[in-house]
N, CA, C and O atoms as a GROMACS GRO file, in nm:
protein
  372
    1UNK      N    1   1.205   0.973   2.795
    1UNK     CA    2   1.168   1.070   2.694
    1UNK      C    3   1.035   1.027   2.633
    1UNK      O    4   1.026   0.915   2.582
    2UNK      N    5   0.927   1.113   2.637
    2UNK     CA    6   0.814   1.111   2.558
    2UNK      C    7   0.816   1.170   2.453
    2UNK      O    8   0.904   1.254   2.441
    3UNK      N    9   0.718   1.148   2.336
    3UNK     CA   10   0.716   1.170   2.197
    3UNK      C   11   0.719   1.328   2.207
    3UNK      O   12   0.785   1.360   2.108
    4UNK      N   13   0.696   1.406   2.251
    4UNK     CA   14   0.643   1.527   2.253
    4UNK      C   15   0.832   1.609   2.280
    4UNK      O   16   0.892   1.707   2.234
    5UNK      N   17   0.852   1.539   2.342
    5UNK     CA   18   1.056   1.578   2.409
    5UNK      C   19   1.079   1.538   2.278
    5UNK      O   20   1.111   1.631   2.204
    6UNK      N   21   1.070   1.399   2.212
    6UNK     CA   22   1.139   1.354   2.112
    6UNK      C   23   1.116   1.462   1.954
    6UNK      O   24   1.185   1.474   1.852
    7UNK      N   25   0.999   1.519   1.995
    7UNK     CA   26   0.995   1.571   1.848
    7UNK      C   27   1.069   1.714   1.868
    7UNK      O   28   1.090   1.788   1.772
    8UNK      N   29   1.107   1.746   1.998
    8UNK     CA   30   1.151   1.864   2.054
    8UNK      C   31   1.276   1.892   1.988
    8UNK      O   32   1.310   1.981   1.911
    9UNK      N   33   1.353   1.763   2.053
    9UNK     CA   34   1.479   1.718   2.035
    9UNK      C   35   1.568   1.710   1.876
    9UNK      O   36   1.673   1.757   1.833
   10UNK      N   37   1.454   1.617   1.820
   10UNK     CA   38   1.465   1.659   1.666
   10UNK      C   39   1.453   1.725   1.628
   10UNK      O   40   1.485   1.716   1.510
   11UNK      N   41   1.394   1.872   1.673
   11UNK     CA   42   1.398   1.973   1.590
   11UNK      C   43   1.463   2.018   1.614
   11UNK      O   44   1.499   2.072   1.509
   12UNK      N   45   1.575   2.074   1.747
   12UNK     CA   46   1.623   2.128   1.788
   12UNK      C   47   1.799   2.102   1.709
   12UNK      O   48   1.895   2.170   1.676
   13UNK      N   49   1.758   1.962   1.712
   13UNK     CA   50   1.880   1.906   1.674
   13UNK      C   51   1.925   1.896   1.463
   13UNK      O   52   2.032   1.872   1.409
   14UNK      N   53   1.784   1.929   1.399
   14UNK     CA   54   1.794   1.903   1.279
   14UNK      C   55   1.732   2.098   1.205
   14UNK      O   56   1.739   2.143   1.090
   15UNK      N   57   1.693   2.146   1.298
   15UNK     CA   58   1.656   2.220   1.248
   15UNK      C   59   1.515   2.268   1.136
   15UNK      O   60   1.497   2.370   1.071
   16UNK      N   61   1.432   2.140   1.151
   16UNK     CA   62   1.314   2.118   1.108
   16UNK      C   63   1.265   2.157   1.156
   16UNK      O   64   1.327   2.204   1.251
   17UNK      N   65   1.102   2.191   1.158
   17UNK     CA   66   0.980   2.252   1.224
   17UNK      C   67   0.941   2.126   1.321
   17UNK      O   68   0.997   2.017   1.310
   18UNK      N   69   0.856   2.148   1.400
   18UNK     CA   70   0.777   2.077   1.520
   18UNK      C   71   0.704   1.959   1.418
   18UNK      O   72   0.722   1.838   1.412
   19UNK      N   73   0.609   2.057   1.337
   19UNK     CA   74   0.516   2.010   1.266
   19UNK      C   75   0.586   1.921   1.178
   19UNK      O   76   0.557   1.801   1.188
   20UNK      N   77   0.671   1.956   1.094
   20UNK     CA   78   0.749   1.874   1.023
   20UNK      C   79   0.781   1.722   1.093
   20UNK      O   80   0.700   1.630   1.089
   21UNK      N   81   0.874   1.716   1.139
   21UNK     CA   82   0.882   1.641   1.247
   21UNK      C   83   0.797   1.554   1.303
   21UNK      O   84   0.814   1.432   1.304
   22UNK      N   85   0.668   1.633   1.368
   22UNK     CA   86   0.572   1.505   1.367
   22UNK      C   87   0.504   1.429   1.246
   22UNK      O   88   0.439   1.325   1.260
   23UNK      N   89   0.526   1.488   1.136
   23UNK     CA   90   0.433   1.434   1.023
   23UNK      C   91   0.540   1.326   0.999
   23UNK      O   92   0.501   1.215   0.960
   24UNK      N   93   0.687   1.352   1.020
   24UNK     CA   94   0.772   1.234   1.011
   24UNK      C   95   0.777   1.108   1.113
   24UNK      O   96   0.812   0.993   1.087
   25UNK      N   97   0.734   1.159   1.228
   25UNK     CA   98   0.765   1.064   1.353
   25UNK      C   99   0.650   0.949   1.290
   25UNK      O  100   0.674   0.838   1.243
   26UNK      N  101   0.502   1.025   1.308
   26UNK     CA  102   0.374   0.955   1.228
   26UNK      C  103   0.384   0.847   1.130
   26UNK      O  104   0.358   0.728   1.148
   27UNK      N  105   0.443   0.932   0.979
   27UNK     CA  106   0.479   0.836   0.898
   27UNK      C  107   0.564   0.702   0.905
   27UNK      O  108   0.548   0.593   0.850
   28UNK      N  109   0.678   0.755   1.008
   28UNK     CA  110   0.752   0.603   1.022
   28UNK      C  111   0.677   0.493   1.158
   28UNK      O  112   0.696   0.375   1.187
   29UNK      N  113   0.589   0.595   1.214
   29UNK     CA  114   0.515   0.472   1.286
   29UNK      C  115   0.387   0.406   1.165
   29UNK      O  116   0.353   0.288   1.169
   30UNK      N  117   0.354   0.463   1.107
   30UNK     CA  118   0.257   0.419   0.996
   30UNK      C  119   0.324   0.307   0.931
   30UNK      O  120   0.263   0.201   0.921
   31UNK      N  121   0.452   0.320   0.882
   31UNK     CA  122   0.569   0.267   0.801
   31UNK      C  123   0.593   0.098   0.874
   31UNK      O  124   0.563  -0.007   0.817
   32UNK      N  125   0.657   0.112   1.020
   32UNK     CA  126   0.679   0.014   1.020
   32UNK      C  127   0.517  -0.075   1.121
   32UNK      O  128   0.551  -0.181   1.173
   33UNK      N  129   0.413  -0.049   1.138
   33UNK     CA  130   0.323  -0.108   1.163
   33UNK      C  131   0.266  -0.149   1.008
   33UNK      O  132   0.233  -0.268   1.002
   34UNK      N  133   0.250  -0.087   0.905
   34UNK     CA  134   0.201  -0.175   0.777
   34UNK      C  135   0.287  -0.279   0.787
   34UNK      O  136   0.235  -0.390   0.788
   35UNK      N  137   0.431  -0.270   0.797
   35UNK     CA  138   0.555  -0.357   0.722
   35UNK      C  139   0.516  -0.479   0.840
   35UNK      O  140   0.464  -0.579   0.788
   36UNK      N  141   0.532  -0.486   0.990
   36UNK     CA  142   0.503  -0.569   1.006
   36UNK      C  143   0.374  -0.651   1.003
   36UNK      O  144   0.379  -0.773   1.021
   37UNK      N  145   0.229  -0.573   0.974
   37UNK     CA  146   0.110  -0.627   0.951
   37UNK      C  147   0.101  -0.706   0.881
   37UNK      O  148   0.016  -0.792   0.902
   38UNK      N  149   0.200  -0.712   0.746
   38UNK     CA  150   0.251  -0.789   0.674
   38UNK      C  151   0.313  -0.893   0.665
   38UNK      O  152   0.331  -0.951   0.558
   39UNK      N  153   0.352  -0.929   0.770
   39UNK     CA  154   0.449  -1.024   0.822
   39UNK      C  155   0.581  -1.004   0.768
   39UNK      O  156   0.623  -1.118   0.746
   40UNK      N  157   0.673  -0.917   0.733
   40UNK     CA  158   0.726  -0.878   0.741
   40UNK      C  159   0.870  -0.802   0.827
   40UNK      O  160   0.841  -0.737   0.928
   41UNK      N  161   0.988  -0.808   0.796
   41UNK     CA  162   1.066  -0.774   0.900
   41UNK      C  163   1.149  -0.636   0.849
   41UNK      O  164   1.195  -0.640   0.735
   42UNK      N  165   1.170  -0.509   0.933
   42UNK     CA  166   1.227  -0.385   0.930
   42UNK      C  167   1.334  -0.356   0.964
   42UNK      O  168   1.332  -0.310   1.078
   43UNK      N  169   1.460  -0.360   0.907
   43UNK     CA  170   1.603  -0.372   0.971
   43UNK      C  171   1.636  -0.249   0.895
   43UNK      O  172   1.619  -0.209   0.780
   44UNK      N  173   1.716  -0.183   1.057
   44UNK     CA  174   1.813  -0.069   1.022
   44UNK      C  175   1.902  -0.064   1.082
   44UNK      O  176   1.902  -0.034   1.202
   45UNK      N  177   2.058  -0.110   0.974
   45UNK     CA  178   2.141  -0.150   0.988
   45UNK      C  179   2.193  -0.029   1.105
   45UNK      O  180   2.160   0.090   1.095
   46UNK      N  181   2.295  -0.092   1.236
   46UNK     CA  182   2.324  -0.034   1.366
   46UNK      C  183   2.245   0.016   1.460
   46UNK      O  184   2.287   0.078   1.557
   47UNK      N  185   2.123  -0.010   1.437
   47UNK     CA  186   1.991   0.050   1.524
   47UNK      C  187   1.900  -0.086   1.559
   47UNK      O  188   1.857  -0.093   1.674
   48UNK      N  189   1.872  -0.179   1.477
   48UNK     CA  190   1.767  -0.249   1.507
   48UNK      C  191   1.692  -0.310   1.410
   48UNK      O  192   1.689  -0.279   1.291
   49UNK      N  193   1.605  -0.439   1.491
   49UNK     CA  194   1.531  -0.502   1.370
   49UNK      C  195   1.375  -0.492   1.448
   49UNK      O  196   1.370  -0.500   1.571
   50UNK      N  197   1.264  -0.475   1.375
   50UNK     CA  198   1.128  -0.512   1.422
   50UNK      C  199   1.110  -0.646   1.386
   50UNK      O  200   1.209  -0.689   1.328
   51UNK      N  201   1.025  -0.723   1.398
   51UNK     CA  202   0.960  -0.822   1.314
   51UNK      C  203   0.846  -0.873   1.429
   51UNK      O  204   0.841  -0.835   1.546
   52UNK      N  205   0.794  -0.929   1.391
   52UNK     CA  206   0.644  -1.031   1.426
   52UNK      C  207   0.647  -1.172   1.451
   52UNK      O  208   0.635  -1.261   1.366
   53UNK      N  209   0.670  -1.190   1.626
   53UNK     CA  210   0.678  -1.370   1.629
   53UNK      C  211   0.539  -1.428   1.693
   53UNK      O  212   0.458  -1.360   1.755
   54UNK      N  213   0.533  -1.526   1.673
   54UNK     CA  214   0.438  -1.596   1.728
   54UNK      C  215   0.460  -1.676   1.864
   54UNK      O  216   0.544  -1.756   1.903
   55UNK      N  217   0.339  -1.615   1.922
   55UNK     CA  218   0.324  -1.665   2.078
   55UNK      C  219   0.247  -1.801   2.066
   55UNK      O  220   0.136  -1.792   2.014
   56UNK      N  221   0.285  -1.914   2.102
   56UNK     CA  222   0.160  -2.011   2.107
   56UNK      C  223   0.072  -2.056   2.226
   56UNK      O  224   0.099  -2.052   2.346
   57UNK      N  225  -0.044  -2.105   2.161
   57UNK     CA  226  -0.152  -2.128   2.268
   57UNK      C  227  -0.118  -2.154   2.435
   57UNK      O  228  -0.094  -2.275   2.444
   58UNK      N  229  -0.112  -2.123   2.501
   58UNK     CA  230  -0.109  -2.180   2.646
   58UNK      C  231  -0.162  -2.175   2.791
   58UNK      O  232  -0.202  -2.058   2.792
   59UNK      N  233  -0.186  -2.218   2.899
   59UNK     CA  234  -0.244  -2.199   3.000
   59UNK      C  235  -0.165  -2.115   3.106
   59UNK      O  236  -0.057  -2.141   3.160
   60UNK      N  237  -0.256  -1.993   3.121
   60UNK     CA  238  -0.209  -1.953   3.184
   60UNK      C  239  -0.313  -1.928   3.344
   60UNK      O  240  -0.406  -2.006   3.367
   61UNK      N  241  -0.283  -1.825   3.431
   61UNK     CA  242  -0.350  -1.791   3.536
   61UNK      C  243  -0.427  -1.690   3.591
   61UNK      O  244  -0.364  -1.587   3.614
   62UNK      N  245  -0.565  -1.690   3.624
   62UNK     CA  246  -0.665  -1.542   3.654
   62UNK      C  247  -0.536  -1.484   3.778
   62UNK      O  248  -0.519  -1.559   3.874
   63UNK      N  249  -0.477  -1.392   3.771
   63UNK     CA  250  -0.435  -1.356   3.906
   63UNK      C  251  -0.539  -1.314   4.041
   63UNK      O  252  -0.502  -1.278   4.153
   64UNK      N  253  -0.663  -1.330   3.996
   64UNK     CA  254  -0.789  -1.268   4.070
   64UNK      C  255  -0.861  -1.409   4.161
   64UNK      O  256  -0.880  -1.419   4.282
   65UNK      N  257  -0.889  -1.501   4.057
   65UNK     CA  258  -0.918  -1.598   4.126
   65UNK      C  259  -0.828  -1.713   4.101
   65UNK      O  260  -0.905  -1.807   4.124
   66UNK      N  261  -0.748  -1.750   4.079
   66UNK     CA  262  -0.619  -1.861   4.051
   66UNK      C  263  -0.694  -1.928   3.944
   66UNK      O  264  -0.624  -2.028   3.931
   67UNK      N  265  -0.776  -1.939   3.870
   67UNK     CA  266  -0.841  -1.991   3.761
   67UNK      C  267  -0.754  -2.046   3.660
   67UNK      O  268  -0.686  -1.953   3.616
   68UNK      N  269  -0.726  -2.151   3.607
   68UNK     CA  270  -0.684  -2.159   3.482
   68UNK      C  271  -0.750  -2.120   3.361
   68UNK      O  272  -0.866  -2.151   3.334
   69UNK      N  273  -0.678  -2.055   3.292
   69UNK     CA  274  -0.716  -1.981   3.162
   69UNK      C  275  -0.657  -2.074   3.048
   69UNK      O  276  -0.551  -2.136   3.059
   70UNK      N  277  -0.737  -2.077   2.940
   70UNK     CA  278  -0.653  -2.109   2.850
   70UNK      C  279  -0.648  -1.979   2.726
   70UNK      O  280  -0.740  -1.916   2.674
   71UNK      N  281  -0.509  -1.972   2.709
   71UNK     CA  282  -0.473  -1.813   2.627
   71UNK      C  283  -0.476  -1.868   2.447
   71UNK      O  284  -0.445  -1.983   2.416
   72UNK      N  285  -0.506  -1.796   2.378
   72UNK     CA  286  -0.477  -1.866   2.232
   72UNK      C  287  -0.368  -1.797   2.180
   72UNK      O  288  -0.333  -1.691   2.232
   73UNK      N  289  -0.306  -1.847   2.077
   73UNK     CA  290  -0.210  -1.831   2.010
   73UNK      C  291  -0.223  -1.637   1.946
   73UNK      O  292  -0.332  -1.589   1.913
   74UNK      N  293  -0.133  -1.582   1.943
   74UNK     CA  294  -0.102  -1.424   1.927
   74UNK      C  295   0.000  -1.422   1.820
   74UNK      O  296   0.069  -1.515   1.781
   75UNK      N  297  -0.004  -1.275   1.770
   75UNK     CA  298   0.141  -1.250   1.700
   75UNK      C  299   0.164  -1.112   1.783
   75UNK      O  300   0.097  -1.011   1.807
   76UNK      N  301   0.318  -1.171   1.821
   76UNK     CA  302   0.346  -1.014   1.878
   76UNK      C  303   0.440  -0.944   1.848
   76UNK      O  304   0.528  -1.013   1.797
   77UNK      N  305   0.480  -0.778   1.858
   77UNK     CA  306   0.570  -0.726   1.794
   77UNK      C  307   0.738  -0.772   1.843
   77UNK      O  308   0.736  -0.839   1.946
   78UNK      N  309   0.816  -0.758   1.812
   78UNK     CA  310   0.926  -0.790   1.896
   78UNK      C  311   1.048  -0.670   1.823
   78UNK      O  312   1.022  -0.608   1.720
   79UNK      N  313   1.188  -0.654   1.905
   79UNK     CA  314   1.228  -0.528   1.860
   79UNK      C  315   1.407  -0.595   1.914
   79UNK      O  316   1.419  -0.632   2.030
   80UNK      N  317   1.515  -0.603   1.830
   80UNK     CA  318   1.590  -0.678   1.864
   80UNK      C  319   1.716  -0.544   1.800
   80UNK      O  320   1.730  -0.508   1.683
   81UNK      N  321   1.780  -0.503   1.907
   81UNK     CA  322   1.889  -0.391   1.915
   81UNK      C  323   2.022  -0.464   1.796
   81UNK      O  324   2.058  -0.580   1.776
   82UNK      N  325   2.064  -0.340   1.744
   82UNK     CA  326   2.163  -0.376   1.691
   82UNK      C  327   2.333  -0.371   1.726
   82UNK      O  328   2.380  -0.335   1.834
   83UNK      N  329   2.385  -0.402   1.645
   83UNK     CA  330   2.555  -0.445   1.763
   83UNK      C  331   2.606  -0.276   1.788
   83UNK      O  332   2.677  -0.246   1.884
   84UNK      N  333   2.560  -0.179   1.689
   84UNK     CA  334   2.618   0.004   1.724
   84UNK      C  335   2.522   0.033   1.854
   84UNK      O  336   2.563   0.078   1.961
   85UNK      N  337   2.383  -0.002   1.821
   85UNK     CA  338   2.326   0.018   1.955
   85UNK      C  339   2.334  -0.022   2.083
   85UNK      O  340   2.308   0.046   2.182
   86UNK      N  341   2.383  -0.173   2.080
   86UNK     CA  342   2.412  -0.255   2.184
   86UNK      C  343   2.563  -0.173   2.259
   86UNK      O  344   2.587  -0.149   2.377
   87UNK      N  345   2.641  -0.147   2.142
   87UNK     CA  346   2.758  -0.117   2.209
   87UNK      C  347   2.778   0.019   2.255
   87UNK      O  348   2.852   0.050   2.348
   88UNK      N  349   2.694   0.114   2.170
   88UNK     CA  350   2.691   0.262   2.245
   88UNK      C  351   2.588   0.235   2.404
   88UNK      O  352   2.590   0.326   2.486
   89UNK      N  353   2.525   0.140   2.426
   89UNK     CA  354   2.452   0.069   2.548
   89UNK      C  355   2.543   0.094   2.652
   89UNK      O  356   2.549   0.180   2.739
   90UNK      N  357   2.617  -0.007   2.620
   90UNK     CA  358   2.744  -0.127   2.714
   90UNK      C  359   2.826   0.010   2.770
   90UNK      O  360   2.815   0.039   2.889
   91UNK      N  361   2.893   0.078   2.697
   91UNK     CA  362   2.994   0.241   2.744
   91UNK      C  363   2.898   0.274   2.846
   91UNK      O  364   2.950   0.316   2.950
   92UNK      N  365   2.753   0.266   2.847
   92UNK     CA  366   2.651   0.389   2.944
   92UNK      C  367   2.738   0.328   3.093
   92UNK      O  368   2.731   0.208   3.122
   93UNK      N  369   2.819   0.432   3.180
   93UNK     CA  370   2.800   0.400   3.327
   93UNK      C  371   2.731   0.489   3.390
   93UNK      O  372   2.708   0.476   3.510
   0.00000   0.00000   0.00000
């Protein structure tokens, strides 16, 4: 599903406008990119947590010419399912 299905879906399903809808989808991507810019963590209880870990420095490899690289230290997003999500998961056959 792409954003464009997803805002479909929500409307279809909530009875909101398109437009509506995207000004919401927007805001909560606005929402949780400040929160973690912040260093900061976003938990919604049965759905999920965002937060921001740190990658550290290391060597890695050009796949082009086998080169060793050395990579520097990052912060990256990370997204960790919750136990309603995990378990409405686990039922999928």
């Amino acid at each position: 599903m792409n954003k464009s299905e997803l805002i479909n879906a929500l409307s279809e399903e909530t009875a909101f406008s398109k437009k509506d809808i995207s000004r919401v989808i927007a805001a909560f991507e606005r929402i949780v990119k400040r929160t973690l810019q912040k260093g900061q963590k976003l938990s919604m209880t049965g759905f999920g947590t965002f937060w921001v870990s740190r990658r550290p420095a290391r060597l890695g490899v050009n796949p082009a010419t086998k080169e060793r690289i050395k990579l520097p230290e990052i912060n990256v997003p990370r997204f960790k399912a919750g136990k309603g999500l995990k378990e409405l998961i686990r039922s999928v056959k």
